[in-house]
C-alpha positions in Angstrom: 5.2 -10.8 -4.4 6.0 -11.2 -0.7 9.5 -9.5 -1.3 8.0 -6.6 -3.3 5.6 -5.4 -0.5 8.5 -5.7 2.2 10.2 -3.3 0.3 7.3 -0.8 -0.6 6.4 -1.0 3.8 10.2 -0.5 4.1 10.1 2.7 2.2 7.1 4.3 3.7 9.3 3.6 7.3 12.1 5.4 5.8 10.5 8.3 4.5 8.3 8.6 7.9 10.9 8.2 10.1 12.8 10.4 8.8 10.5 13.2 7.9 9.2 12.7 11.5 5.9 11.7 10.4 6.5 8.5 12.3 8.3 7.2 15.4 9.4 3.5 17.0 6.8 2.9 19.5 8.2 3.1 23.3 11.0 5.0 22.4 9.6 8.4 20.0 12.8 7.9 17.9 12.3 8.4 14.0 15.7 7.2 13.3 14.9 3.7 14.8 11.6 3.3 12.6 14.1 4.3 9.8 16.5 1.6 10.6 13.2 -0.4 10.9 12.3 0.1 7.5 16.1 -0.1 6.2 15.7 -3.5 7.5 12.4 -4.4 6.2 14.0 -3.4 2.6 16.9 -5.7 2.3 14.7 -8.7 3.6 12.2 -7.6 0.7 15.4 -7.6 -1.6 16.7 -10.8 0.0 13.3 -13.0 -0.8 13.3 -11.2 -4.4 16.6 -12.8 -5.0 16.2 -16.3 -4.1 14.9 -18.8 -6.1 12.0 -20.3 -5.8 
């Protein structure tokens, strides 16, 4: 479960970062929160993929 939410938070980064919706606070850069959430989705894929 704790994988699947990473992953859905990841994506709502991605899309707001890049649609400029949303920005990495202290630096107003979409493309950081982007990479944020890029991030935050292989971590969610990671903990999907190992046993528990």
């Amino acid at each position: 479960m704790r994988g699947i939410v990473n992953i859905v938070i990841g994506i709502i980064f991605i899309i707001g970062g890049l649609s400029g919706n949303l920005a990495l606070r202290g630096t107003h850069s979409g493309g950081g929160i982007a990479a944020v959430g890029g991030f935050l989705v292989l971590l969610g894929i990671f903990r999907m993929m190992r046993p528990e």
